[in-house]
C-alpha positions in Angstrom: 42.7 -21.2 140.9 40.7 -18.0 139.7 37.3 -18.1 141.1 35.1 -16.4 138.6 31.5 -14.4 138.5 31.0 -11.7 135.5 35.0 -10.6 135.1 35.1 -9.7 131.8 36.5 -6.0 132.7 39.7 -7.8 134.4 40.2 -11.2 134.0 42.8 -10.4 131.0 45.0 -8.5 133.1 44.6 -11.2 135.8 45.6 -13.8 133.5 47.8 -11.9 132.3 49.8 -11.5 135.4 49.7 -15.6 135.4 51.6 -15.8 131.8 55.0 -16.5 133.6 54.0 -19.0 135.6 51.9 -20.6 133.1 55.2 -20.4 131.1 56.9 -22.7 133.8 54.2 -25.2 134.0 51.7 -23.8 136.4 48.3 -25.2 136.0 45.6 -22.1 135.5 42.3 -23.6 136.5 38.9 -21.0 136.2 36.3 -21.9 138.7 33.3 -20.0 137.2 29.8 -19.4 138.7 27.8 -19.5 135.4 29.3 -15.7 133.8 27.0 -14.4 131.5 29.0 -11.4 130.4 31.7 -13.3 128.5 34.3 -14.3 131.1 34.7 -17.2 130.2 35.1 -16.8 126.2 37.7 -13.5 126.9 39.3 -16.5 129.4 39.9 -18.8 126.7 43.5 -19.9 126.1 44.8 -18.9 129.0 44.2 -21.7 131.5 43.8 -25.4 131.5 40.8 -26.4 133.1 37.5 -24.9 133.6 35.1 -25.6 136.3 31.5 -24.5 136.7 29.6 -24.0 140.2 26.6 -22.6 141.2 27.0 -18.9 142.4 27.3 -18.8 145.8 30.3 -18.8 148.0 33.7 -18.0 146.5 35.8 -20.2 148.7 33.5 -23.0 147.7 34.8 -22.0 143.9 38.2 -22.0 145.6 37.9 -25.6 147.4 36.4 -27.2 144.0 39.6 -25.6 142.1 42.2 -26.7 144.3 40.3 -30.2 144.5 40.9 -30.4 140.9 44.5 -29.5 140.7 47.3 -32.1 140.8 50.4 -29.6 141.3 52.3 -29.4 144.3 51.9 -25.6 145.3 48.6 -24.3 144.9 46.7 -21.0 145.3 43.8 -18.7 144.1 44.0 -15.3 142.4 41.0 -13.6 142.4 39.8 -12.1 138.8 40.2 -9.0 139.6 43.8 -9.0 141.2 47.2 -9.3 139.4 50.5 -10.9 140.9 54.2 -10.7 139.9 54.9 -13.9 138.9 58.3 -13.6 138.2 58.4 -12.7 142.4 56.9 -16.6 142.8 59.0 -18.0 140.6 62.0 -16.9 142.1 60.7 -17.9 145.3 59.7 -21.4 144.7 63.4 -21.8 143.0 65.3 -20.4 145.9 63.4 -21.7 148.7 64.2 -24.4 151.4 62.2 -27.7 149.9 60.4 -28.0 153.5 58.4 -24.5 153.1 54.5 -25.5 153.0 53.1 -21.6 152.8 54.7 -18.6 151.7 53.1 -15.1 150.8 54.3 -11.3 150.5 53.3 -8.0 150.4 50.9 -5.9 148.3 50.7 -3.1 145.8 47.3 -1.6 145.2 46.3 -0.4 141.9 43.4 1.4 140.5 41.3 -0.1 137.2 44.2 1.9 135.1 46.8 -0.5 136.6 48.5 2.7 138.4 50.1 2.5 141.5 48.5 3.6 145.1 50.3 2.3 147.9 52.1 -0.3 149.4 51.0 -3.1 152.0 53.3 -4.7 153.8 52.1 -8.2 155.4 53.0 -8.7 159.2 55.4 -12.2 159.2 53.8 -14.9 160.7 54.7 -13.9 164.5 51.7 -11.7 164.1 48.8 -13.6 162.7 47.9 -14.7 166.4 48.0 -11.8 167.8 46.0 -9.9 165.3 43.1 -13.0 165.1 43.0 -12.6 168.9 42.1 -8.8 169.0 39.7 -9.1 166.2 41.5 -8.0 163.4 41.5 -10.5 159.7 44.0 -9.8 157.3 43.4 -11.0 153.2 46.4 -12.6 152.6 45.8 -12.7 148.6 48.2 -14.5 146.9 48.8 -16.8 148.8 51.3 -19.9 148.0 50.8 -22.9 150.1 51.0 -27.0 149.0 47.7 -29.0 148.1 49.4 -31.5 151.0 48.9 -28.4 153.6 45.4 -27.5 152.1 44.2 -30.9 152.3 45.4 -31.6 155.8 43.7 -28.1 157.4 40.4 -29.4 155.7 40.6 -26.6 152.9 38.8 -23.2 153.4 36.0 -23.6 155.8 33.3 -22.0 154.1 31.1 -21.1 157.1 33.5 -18.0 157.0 32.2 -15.8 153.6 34.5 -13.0 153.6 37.5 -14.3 155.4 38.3 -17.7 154.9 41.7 -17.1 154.0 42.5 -15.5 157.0 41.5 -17.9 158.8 43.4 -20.7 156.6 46.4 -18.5 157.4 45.8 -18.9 160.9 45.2 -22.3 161.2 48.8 -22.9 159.5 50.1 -20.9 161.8 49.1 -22.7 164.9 49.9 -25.7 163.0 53.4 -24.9 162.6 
């Protein structure tokens, strides 16, 4: 899912970045709050599905996309971020078939697509620990099953800028 609101400076590169595992049969759905730069035109051919929402919250855009999709594994990109598909591909084949979450680290980039640093995700030991003293990580990327997604109740969107996080933390303390 890539949630969408007047992208048309990135969303090629983001889709882009998706290629591989559109390639392999991933489903690309655009969740778009009525762009009226030409997102959605520069978007065109390079997902499967579009939905339109009104402007508002972006995990709302997020809930409605995943809603939509039929797939197993699910997750949302924002349009202004790039993954290495070829990392998730490798991951879903090599994985135990009981994983419901997975996710990785970061590399930052500026508008030019150069490199600036490095984040490295703490594992999953640390995501009570760090909600407890305040601190929300923004676990982009973020490969879980629509089963899982479903079950937590989706992203609650009382929380704005940090939903994600707190999706992440209620699989934790799930299991």
């Amino acid at each position: 899912v890539v949630p969408t609101l007047n992208a048309v400076g990135s969303i090629r590169s983001t889709l882009e970045s998706l290629r591989l595992l559109k390639e392999a049969g991933a489903r690309i759905i655009i969740v778009d709050s009525f762009s009226t730069d030409g997102t959605v035109e520069v978007s065109r051919g390079h997902f499967d599905q579009l939905i339109q929402i009104p402007k508002g919250n972006m995990y709302s855009s997020i809930n409605a996309g995943i809603d939509a999709s039929y797939t197993k594994f699910v997750s949302y990109l924002n349009a202004d971020d790039i993954i290495f598909s070829d990392i998730i591909l490798h991951t879903l084949e090599t994985m135990d078939h009981d994983v419901e979450l997975f996710y990785g680290d970061l590399d930052f980039i500026d508008w030019n697509g150069r490199f600036l640093y490095s984040y490295m995700y703490p594992g999953p030991e640390y995501i009570v620990p760090l909600a407890a003293s305040g601190i929300s990580i923004s676990p982009i990327g973020t490969v879980y099953t629509k089963s899982l997604w479903q079950n937590l109740g989706g992203f609650d969107t009382a929380y704005r800028y940090s939903a994600d996080f707190d999706f992440l933390l209620r699989a934790v303390l799930k299991g």
